[in-house]
C-alpha positions as CSV (number, residue, x, y, z in Angstrom):
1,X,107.8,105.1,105.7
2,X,105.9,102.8,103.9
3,X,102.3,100.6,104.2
4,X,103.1,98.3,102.0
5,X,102.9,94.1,101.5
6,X,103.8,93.6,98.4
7,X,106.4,95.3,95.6
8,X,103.9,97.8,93.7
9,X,103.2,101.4,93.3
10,X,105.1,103.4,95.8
11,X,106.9,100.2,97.1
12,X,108.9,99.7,93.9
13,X,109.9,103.4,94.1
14,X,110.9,103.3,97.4
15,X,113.0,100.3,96.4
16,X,114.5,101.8,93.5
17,X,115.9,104.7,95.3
18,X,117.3,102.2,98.4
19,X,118.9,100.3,95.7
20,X,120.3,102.9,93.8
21,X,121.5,104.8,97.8
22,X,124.0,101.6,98.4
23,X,125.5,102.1,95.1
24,X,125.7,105.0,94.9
25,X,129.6,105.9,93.9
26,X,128.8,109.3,92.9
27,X,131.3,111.1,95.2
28,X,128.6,113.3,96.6
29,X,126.8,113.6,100.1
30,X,126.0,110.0,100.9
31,X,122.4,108.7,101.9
32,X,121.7,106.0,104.0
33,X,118.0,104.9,104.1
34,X,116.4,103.2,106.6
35,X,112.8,101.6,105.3
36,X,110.3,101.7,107.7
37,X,106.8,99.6,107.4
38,X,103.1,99.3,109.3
39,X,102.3,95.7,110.6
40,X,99.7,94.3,112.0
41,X,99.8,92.1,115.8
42,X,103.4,91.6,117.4
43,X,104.3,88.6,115.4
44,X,107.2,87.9,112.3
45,X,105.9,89.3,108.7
46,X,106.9,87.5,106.0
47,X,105.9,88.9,102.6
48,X,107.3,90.0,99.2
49,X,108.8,93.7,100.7
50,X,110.3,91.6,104.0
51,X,112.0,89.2,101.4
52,X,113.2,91.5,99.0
53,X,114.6,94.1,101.6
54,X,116.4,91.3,103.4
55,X,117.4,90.6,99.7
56,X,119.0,93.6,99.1
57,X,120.8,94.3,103.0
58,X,118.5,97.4,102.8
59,X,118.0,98.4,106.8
60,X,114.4,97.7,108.0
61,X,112.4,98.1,110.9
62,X,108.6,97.3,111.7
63,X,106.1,100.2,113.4
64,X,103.8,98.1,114.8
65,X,100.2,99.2,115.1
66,X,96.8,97.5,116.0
67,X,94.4,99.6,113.1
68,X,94.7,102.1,111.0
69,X,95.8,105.5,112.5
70,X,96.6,104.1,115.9
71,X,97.8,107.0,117.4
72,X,99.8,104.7,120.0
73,X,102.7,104.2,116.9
74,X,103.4,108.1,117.5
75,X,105.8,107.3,120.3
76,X,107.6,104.6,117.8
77,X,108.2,106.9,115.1
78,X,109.5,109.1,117.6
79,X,112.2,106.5,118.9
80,X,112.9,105.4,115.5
81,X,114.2,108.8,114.7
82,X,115.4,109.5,117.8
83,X,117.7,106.0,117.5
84,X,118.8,106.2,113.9
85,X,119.7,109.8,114.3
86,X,117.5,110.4,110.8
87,X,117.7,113.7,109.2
88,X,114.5,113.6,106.7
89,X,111.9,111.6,107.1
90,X,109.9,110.1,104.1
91,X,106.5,109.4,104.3
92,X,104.5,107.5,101.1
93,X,100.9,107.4,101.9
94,X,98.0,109.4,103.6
95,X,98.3,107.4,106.9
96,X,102.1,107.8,107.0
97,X,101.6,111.8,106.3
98,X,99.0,112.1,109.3
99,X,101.2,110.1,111.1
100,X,104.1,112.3,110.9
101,X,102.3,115.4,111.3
102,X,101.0,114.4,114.7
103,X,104.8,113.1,115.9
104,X,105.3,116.8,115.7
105,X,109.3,116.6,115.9
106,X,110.3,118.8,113.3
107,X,113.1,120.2,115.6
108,X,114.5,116.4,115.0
109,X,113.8,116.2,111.3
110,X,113.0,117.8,107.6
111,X,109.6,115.9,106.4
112,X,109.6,115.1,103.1
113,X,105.8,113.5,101.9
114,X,105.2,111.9,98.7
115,X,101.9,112.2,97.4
116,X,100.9,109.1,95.2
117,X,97.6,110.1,94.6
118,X,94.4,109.2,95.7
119,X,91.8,106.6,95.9
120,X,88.0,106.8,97.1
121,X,86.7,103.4,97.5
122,X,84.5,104.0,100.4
123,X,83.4,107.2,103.1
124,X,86.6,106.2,105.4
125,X,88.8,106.6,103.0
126,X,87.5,109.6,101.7
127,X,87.5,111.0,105.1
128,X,91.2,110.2,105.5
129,X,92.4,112.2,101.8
130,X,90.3,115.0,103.7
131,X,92.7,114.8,106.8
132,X,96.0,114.5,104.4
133,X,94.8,117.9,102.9
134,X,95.4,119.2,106.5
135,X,98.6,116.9,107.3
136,X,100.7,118.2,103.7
137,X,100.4,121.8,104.5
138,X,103.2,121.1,107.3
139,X,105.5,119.2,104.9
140,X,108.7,121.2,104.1
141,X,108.7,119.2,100.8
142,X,105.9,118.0,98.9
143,X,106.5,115.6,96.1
144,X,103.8,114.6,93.6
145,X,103.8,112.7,90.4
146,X,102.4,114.9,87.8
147,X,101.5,118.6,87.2
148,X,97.9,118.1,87.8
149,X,98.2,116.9,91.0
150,X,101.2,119.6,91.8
151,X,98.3,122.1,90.8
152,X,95.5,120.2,93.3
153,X,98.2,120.2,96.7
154,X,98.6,123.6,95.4
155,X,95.1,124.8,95.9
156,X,94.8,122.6,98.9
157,X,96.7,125.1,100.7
158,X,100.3,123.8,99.8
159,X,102.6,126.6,99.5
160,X,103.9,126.4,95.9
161,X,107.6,126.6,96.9
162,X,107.1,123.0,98.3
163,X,105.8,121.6,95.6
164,X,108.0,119.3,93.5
165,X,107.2,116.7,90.8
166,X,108.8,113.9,90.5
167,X,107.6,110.9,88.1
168,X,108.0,106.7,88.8
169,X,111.3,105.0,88.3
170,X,111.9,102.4,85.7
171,X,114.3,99.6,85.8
172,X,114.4,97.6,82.2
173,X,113.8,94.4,82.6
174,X,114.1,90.7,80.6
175,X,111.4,88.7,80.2
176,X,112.1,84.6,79.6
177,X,110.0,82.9,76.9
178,X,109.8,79.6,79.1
179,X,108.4,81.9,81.8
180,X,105.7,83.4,79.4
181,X,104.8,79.9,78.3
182,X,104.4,78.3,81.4
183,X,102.4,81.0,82.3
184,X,100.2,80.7,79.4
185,X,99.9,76.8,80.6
186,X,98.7,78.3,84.0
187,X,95.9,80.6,82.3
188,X,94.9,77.9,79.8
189,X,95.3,80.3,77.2
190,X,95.5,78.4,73.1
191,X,99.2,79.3,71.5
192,X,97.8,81.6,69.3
193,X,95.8,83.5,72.3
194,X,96.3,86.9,71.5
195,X,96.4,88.7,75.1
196,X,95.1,92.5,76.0
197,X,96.5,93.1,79.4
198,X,95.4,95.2,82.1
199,X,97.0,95.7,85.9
200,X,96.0,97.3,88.5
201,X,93.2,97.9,91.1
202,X,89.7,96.8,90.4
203,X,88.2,100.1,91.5
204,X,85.8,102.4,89.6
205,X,88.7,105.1,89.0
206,X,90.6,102.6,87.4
207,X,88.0,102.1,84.5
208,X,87.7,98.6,83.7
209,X,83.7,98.7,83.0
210,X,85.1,100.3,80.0
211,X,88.0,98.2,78.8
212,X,85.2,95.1,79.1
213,X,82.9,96.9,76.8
214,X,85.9,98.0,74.2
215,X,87.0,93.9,74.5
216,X,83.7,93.2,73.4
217,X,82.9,95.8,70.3
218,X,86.7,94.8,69.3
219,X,85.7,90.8,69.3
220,X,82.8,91.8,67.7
221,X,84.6,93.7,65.4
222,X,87.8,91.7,64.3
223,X,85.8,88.5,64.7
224,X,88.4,87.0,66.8
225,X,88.1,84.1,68.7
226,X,91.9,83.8,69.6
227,X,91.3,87.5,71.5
228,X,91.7,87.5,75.7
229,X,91.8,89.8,77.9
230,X,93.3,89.6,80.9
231,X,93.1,91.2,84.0
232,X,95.5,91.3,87.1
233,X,94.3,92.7,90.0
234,X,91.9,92.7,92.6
235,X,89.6,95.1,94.1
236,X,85.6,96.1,95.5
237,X,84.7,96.2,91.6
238,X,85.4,92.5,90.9
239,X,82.5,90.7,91.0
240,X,80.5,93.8,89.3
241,X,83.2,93.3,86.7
242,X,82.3,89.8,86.4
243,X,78.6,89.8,86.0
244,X,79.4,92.3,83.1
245,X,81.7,90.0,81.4
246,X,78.9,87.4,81.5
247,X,76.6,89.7,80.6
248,X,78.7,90.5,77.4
249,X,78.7,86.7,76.7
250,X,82.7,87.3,77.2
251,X,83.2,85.6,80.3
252,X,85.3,82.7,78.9
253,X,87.5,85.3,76.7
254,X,88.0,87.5,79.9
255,X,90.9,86.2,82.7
256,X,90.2,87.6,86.1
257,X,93.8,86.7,87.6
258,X,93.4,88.8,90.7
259,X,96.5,90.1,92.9
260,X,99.6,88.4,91.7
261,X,103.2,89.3,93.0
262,X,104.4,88.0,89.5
263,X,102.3,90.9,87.7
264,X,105.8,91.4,85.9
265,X,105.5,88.1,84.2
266,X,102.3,89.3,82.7
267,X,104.0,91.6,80.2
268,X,105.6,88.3,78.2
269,X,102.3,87.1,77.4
270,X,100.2,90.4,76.1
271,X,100.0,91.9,72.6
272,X,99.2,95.0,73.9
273,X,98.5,96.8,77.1
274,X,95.3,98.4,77.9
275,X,94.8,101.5,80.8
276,X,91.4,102.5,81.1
277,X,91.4,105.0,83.9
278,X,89.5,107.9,84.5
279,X,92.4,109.2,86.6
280,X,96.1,108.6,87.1
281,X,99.2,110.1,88.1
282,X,102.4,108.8,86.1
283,X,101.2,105.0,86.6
284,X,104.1,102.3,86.9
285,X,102.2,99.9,84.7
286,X,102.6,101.9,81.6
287,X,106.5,102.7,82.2
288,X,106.1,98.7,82.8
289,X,105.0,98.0,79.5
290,X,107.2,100.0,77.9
291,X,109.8,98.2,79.6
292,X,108.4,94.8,78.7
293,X,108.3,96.1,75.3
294,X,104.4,96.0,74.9
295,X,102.9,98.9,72.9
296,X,100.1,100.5,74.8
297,X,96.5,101.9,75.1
298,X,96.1,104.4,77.4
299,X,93.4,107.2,78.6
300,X,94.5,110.8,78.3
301,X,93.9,111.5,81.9
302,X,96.0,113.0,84.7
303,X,99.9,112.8,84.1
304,X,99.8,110.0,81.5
305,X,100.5,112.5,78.4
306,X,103.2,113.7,80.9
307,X,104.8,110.1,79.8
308,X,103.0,109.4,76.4
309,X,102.9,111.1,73.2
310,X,100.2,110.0,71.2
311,X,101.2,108.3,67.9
312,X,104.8,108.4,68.8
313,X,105.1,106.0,72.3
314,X,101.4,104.8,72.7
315,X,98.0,105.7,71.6
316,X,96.0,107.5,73.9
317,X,91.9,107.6,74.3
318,X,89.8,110.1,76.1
319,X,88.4,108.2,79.0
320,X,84.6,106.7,79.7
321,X,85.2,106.1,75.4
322,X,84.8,102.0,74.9
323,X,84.3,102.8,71.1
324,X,87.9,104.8,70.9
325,X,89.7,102.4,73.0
326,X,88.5,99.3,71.1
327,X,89.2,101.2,68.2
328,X,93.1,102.2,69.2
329,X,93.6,98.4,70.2
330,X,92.3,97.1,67.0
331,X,95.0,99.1,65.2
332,X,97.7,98.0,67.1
333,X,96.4,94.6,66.8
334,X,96.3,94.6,63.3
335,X,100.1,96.8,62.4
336,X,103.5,95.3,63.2
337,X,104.5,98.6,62.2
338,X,102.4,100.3,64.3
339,X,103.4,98.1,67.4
340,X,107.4,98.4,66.6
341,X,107.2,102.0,66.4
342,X,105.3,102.6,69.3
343,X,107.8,100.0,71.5
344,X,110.8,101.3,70.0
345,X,109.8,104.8,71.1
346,X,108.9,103.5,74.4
347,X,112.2,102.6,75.2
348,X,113.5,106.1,74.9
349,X,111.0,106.6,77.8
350,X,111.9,104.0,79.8
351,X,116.2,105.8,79.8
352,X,114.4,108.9,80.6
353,X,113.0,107.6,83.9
354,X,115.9,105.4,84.9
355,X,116.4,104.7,88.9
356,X,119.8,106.7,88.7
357,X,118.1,109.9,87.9
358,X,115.1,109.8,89.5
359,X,117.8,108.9,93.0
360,X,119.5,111.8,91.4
361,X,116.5,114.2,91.5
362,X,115.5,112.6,94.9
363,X,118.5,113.0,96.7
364,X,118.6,116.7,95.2
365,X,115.2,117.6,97.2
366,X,116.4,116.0,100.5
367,X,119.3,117.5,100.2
368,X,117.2,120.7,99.8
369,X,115.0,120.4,102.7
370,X,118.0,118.8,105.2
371,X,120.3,122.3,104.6
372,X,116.8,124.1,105.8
């Protein structure tokens, strides 16, 4: 179960492990996944998930609702069960966990819930994590994406048995030059721009107040004009983040380019990649980069030094610390060694989070909770 638009976060996951199901010649039990997904009205939805699960001949099916937590979808998760005779049901997201828990038809199924993390834009959100800390406890499998988070379901009541960890998939990807130049055409960005790069949620947790004010000590710094930064997402903290980068006398040098369902295309134009966060789990933008091939900067928050190694794969900053990350950037900036070290270690990484094992480690905990 997923509420999802567009291919990011839990989507791509999700993806990767209904990809890796249909090829799956392994010899062992075989999984069939049907992907299930929240809309809006009674109409068609046509988006970048629709097209790329019609893509793929992945089964799909809508649970229509009319606002968040409409209790009236209960009866449809219910059928949808019920009809495709489903065995463990995976939910991605708080809404999808209280969901579930209210369907109470565990007779019918094992619940497996995924817990990405969370984030606390406004007092309805927050009051939703609060009802998920209630909904996981019923879960006969909780999966979580780093140890500290294992550790927080855990003293949410969780029973420690149920607790698995399980880290993002990676798929390595090739990035076209044509495509990176075009897109530096689109941005308006000089040849010799050299690109910082950011994705992700322009939220407070994500930290970008502080990756404007490292851009602007490392301009000052390296006394740069060719430096951009670069910012894909979109989010409450935008037009904050805007009036700071005018405020720094940066706003021509920063990019806003807001949500893009191209992110990927980003990594062919960046000289390094910058995550600012004050919290994460094991974010898909850094295995990303690695992927690209773009050495990163990254906060030493949450389950990122679950992934990085400082020195050896990326360079990692404490967080709220402009002066260290402008500081970590510069030296990449300024060492081709540096950079092919820290790429080349990336990419053993990247193999150790491949979509085979992480279907491998997946279809090992449904496994689990389906013999239960």
């Amino acid at each position: 179960m997923l509420e999802a638009g567009s291919i990011s976060g839990t989507a791509k996951a999700v993806l990767e492990m209904a990809y890796e199901a249909k090829a799956d010649v392994s010899g062992q039990r075989e999984i069939q996944i049907l992907i299930a997904n929240f809309a809006r009205g009674e109409g068609p939805v046509e988006n970048a998930l629709t097209k790329a699960v019609k893509s793929a001949q992945i089964p799909f099916s809508f649970i229509r609702e009319n606002g968040r937590f409409d209790t009236s979808v209960i009866p449809q998760i219910r059928d949808l069960v019920k009809k495709h005779d489903a065995q463990v049901v995976w939910s991605n997201s708080v809404k999808s966990h209280f969901l579930v828990q209210r369907a109470n038809v565990k007779k019918q199924f094992r619940w497996v819930a995924f817990h990405h993390g969370y984030t606390s834009t406004d007092l309805k959100m927050r009051l939703y994590n609060e009802l998920d800390r209630v909904s996981l406890r019923h879960a006969d499998r909780v999966l979580t994406v780093c140890v500290p988070f294992a550790k927080q379901m855990q003293a949410r009541g969780v029973e420690q048995g149920r607790i698995r960890v399980q880290h993002m998939p990676i798929r390595r990807f090739a990035l076209a030059p044509e495509d990176a130049e075009s897109l530096r055409m689109e941005l308006r960005l000089v040849p010799e721009a050299r690109v910082i790069l950011s994705v992700g949620r322009l939220s407070r947790e994500k930290g970008h107040r502080d990756l404007i004010s490292a851009f602007a000590a490392l301009r000052d710094q390296m006394a740069d004009d060719r430096l951009r930064l670069v910012l894909v997402g979109e989010g409450p903290e935008r037009v904050n983040l805007e009036q700071q980068a005018r405020d720094c006398d940066a706003r021509e040098q920063i990019l806003f380019a807001g949500h893009r369902d191209d992110a990927m295309r980003f990594y062919g134009i960046a000289s390094v990649f910058a995550l600012p966060s004050y919290t994460e789990g094991t974010p898909n933008v850094l295995l990303e980069s690695m992927a690209a091939g773009v050495p990163v900067v990254a906060t030493r928050v949450g389950g990122i030094p679950e992934l990085a190694t400082d020195g050896r794969n990326a360079l990692l900053v404490p967080p709220a610390n402009p002066l260290e990350m402008a500081g970590a950037l510069r030296k990449i900036l300024q060492s081709a060694a540096l950079r092919n070290e820290l790429t080349g270690a990336g990419g053993e990484v990247v193999e150790a989070h491949s979509p085979r094992l992480y279907f491998d480690a997946m279809r090992q905990v449904f496994l689990e909770a389906a013999a239960e």
